[in-house]
N, C-alpha and C positions, 0 to 999 in steps of 0.2 A: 303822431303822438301815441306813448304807449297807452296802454290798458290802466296803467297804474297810475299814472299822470291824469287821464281823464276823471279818475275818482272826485267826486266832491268832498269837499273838506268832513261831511257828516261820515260818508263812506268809509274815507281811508281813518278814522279814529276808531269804528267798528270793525274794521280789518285786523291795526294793530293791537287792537282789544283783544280779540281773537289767537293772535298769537303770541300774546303776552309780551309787548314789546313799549304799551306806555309805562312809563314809570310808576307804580303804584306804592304808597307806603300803608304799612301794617303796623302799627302799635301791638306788641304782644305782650304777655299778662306776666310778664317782671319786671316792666320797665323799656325792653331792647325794643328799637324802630327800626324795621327794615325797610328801606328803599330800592326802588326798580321792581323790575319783572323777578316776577318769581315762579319756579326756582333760579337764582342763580346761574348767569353762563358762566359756565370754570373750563379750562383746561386742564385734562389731567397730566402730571407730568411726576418726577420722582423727590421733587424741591420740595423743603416744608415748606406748609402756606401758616403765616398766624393766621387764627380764628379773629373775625372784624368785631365781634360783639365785645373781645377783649383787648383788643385794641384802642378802640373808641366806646367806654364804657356810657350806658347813662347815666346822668346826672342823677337821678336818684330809680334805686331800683323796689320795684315792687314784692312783697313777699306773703301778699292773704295766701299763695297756694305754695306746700309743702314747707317741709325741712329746709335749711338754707343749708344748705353741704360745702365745704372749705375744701374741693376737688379745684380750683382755681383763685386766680385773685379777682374774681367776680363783684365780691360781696365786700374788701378788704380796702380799706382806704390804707392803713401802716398798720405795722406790724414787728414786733421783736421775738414772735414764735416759730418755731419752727415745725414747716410743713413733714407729713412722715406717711407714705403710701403702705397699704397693708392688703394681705391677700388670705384667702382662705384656707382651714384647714380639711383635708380629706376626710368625709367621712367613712370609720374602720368598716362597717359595710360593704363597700363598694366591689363590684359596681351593683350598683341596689335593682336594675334591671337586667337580667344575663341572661345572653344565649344558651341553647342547648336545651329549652324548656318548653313541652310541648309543640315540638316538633319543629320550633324556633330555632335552624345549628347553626345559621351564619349569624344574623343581622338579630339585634332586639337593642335598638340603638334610635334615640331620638337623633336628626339628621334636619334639623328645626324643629318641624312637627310642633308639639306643644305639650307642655306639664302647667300645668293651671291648679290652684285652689277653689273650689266653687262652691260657694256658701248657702248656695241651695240645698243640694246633695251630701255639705259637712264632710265631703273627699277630695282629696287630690287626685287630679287627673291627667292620666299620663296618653297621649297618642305618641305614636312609636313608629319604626321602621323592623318589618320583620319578613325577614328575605323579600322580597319581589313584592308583599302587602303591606298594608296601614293595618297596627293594631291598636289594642287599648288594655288598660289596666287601671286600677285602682288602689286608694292607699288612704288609712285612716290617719296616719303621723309624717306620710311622705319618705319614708327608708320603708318599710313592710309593703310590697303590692302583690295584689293577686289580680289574677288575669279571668275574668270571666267568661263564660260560655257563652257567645253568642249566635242570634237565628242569620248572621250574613252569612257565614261559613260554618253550620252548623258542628260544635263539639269545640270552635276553635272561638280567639278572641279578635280574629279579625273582622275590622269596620271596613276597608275600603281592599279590593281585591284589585289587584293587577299591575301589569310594570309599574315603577315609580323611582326618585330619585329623592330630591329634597324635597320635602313639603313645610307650608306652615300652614296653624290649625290655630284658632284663635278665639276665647270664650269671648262673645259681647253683650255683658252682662245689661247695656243701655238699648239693646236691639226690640225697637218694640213688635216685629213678627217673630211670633214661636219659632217660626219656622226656619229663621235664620239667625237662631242663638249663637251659632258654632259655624265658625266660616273656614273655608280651606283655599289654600293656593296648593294644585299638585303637578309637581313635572309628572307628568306621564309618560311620553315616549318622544326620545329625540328627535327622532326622525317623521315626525309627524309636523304640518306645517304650524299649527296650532298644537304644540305642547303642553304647554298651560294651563290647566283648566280652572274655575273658581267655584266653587261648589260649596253649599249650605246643607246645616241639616238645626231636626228640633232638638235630637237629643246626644249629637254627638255619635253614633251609632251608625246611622240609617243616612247615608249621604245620597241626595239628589243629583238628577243630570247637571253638567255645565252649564253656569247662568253668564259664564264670559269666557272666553279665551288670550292668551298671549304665546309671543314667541320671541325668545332673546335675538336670535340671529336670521336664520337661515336654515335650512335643512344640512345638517343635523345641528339642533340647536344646543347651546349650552346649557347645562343642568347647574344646580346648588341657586339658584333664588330664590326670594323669600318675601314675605310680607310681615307689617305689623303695621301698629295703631298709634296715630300721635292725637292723643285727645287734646294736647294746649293748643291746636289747631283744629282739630277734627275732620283728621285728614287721614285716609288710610294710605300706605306708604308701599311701594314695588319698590324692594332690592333687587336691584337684578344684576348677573353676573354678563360682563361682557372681557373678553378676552384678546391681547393677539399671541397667543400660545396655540403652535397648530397649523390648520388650514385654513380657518376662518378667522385671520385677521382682520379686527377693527381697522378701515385703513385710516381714520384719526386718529388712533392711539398711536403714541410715540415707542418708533422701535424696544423693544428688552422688558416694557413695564408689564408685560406680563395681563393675570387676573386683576379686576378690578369692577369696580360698581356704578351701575349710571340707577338713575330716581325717577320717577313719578309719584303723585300725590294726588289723590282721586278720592269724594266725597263717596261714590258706591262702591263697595270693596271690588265688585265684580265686572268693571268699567273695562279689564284688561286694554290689550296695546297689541299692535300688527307688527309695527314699523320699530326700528331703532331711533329712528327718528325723533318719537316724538319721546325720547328717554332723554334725561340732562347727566351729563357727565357729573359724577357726585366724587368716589370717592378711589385713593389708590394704598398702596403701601410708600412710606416716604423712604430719604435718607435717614430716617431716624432710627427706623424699625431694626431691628435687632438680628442680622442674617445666622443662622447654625454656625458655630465655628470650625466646623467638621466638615459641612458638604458646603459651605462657605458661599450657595446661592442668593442673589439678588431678591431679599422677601418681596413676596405678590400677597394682597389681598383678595383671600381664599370667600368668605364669604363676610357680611354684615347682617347681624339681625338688630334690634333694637326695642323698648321698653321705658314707660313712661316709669319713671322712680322717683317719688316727689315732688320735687321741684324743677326735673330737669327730665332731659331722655337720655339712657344708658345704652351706649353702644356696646355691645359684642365683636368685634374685630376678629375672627378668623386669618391668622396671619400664617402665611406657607412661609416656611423657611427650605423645599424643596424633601424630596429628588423629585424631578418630571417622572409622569407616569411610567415612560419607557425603561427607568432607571431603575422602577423601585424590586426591592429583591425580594428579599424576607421580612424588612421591617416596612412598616405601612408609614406613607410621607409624612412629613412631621407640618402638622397646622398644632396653634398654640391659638386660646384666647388672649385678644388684649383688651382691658377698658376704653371705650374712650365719654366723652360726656359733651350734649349739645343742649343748649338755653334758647337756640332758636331751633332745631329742629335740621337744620341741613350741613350747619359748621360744625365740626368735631374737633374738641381739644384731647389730646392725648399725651398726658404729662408725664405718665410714666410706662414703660415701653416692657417693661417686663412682664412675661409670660401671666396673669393673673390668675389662669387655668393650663397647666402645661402638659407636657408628655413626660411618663418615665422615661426615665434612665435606664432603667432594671429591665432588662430582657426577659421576654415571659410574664410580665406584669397584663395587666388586662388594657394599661390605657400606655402601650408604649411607642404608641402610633396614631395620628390622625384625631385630635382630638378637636370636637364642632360643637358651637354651641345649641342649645335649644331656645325653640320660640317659647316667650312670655318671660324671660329673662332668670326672674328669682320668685319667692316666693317668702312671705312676710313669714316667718314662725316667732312670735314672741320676741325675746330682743335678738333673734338669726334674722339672716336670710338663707333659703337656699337655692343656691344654681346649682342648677342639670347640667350635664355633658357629657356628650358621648366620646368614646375610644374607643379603640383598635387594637387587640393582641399583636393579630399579622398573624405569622409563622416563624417563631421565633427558633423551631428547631430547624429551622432549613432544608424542613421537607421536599423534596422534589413533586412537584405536581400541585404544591398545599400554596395558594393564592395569600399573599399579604395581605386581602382587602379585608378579610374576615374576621372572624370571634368577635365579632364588638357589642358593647352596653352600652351603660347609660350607669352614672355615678351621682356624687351627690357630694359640693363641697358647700361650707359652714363658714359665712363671715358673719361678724357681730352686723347689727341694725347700723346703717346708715356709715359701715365702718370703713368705706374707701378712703381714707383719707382724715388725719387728725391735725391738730397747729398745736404740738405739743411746748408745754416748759419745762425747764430745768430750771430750779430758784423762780423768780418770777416774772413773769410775761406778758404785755401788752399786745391788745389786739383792736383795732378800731374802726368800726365795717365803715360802708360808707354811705350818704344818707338813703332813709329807708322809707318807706310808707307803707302804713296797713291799717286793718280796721278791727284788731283783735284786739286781747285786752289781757292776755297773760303768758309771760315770757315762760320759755322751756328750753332747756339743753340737752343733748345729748352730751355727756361726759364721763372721764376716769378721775376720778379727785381724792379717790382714798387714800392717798400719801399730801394730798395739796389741798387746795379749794380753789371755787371760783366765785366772783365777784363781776357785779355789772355796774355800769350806770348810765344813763340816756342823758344825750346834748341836743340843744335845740339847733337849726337849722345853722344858725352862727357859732358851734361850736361851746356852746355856753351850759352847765351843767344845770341840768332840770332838776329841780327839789321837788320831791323830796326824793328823787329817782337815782341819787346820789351814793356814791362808791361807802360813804361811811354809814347809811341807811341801808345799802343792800347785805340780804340775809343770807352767807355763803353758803356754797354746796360744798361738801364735802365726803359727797358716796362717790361710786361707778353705779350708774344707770344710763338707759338708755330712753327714758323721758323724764327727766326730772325739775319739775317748778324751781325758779329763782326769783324770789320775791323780795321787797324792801319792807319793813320797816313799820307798823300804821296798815297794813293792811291793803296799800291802795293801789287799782289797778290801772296797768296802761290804758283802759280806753277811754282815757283824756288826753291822750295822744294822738288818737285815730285821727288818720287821714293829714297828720302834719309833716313834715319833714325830719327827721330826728336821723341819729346816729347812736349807736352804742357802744361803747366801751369795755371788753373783758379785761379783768385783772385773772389771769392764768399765775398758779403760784404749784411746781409738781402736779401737774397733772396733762390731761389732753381734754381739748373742747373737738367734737366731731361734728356737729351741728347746733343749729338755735332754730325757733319757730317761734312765733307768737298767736297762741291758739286763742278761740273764739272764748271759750270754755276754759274751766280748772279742772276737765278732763283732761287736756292735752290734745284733742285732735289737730292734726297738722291741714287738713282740708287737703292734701297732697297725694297721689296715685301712686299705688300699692303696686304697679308692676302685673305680673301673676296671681296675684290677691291676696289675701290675710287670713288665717286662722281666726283672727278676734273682728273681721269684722264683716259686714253683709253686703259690701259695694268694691270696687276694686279704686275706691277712693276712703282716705280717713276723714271720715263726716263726722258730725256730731249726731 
């Protein structure tokens, strides 16, 4: 009789406890239940897969935390508006971080790393990549930085000295040791059997020895992984990149697919990982993905970062559309940002494929090559957000000897608040979410209504219009804002609602709805995560 057979029944449940193989459900905080071992066994392969949460929607979804953002049919029982994806504009700055600056001539390019808001300090804070070191800089508006002098590398502004590749750096504002305010994941050296290292510091500055280690592969391991933080779980998250481009084929990945991401999710940031093993297969580039028309390669997902935004997390998608290294000449490979947007944390929908953050065109431009996201995603500025990303000049004259990997920054593009995504009208449009529950007490919009208005009204669980919450009592909007009160009639607030089943109704008449929230307050706070933080606020969540 084997080993395993001998088990007693108490045994073998603490075994497959162990390795995540009973079925466990999770109720998470909008409503979605997940069942089974978590994470998810997947195979990655180049098929799209639907996302299960929007497949099988719940039955009623939760919304006390964040913005409800119209980036899917999540939230959408019918609807006669029409959905409209939007992307950012370049800010004329750019790139707002540049090489060639104290001593900086290749590299001064976040590569993850991290740009954070930190409402202690009342600065934006940028950690970088600046040739071979970690550096730092500062900035009162987030386009202005200046680079301080600091005692690691005396005259310069370098915090962490020595090889490195991608790093992520991560402010945690909830961290109750000083000492580990500012967390880091840093490739180090490939060739090392432990690459990886995890490292803490109190002020961002002054980083400590390694409190963990990891390694993607094997000797020589793979560089570009990353970390972040999924607070609706409270789970800190390994991207890591696993590959069969090369000599070190994954021998489970299916022939051609190229770059691609396996997960872990660990309660201590600094828990690292030995094995490939104990990584779950997460995420790849699909048939979807949008290959260069030009070098006409099969896209591979280059890297994933990710950021709690509201009410949801916001993917980063680093999507290669090629040449392999071997190939590239003058211009530096083309990785392009794509959104994608997940409600539970592991599925990722990606509704629209187009570049959100791309590469010039324009030869000789600063970002005309190899464009990557940065860790901490955006960063709240009044009704903006802004994302970082870095680029690539290359060698755009075709110098002989001059490496395409070079000249690269760090830029700075501008969407409006919560502006991925609107259900615009033409003439007039219905929108009618699907049932909801909360325990707040006053409805908000994000909306464009200066040519239209919008109008609401709430139904009871059957459908049946609640008085006085009624479309001919509701008091239109009629600005563009990006928090704006919609109220009825009398004065009277939703929290006679709290905690029942309802639904809501837009009447959309020219205009666009971008989101709804229903805040505790007639402040508006949405109770939703800020991402990389807030100018107006002291938590990297919207509190009251």
């Amino acid at each position: 009789m084997s080993a395993l057979k001998r088990m007693t029944g108490v045994k073998m449940i603490g075994v497959l406890l162990l390795l995540g193989l009973v079925a466990q459900g999770e109720d998470l905080y909008n409503g979605i239940r997940v069942e089974g071992a978590w994470p998810p066994a997947r195979a990655l392969s180049r098929a799209y897969r639907p996302v299960p949460y929007l497949e099988n929607r719940p039955d009623v979804v939760l919304i006390d935390i964040g913005r409800q953002l119209f980036v899917d049919d999540f939230l959408i029982e019918s609807t006669t508006l029409k959905r409209q994806f939007h992307q950012p504009q370049m800010h004329p700055e750019n790139p707002v971080i540049r090489p060639g600056i104290d001593g900086q001539q290749k590299y001064a390019m976040s590569f993850s790393d991290g740009i954070f808001y930190d409402p202690q300090m009342k600065l934006f804070r940028a950690w970088y990549r600046c040739d071979a070191n970690t550096c730092y800089a500062t900035s009162t508006d987030g386009v202005k930085w200046e680079r301080p002098e600091l005692d690691v590398a005396p005259g310069t502004n370098i915090v962490r000295k020595g090889m490195r590749d991608s790093t992520s750096v991560w402010l945690d504002l909830n961290e109750k040791d000083p000492a580990k305010r500012h967390k880091m994941m840093v490739f180090t050296n490939g060739r090392l059997d432990d690459a990886i290292h995890f490292v803490a510091s109190p002020d961002g500055i002054h980083w400590g020895e390694a409190l963990g280690t990891g390694r993607t592969y094997k000797q020589p391991n793979y560089d570009r992984s990353s970390m972040f933080f999924n607070p609706f779980r409270n789970r800190w998250i390994y991207s890591v990149r696993v590959s069969n481009v090369g000599p070190l084929s994954a021998p489970e990945l299916p022939p051609g697919i190229g770059r691609v991401r396996y997960y872990k999710e660990v309660e201590n940031f600094a828990e690292g990982w030995k094995e490939r093993q104990e990584l779950a297969q997460w995420e790849s580039a699909d048939e979807r993905d949008l290959p260069d028309p030009a070098i006409k390669a099969a896209p591979q997902l280059y890297n994933l970062d990710a950021t709690p935004y509201e009410s949801l997390m916001l993917g980063l998608f680093s999507i290669w559309r090629g040449p392999e290294n071997a190939e590239v000449k003058d211009r530096p490979k083309r990785n392009e940002i794509v959104l994608g947007y997940s409600r539970d944390g592991f599925h990722w929908d990606r509704p629209d494929r187009r570049p959100f953050i791309g590469v010039s065109e324009k030869r000789g431009d600063w970002n005309w090559g190899n464009v990557q996201s940065v860790g901490g995603g955006c960063v709240v500025v009044g009704d903006n957000l802004y994302f970082y990303f870095s680029g690539r000049r290359g060698n755009p004259s075709g110098k002989a000897g001059v490496s395409a990997d070079g000249d690269a920054g760090t830029g700075l593009a501008v969407l409006r608040r919560d502006g991925f995504a609107s259900m615009d009208a033409a003439g007039e449009g219905v929108l009618l979410t699907r049932k909801l529950r909360f325990s707040g007490a006053h409805l908000f919009v994000n909306a464009d209504a200066t040519r239209g208005s919008i109008e609401a009204e709430v139904l009871d669980a059957s459908g049946h219009v609640l008085e006085p919450f009624s479309r001919g009592s509701s008091i239109a909007v009629k600005r563009d804002g990006t928090k704006l009160a919609l109220n009825w009639k009398g004065g009277r607030s939703l929290a006679e609602l709290a905690g029942k089943d309802v639904s809501i109704r837009f009447y959309v008449r020219d205009a666009r709805l971008y989101a709804f929230w229903i805040s505790p307050t007639p402040a508006g706070e949405s109770r939703g995560f800020l991402a990389a933080g807030s100018m107006g606020d002291s938590a990297l969540q919207d509190l009251p």
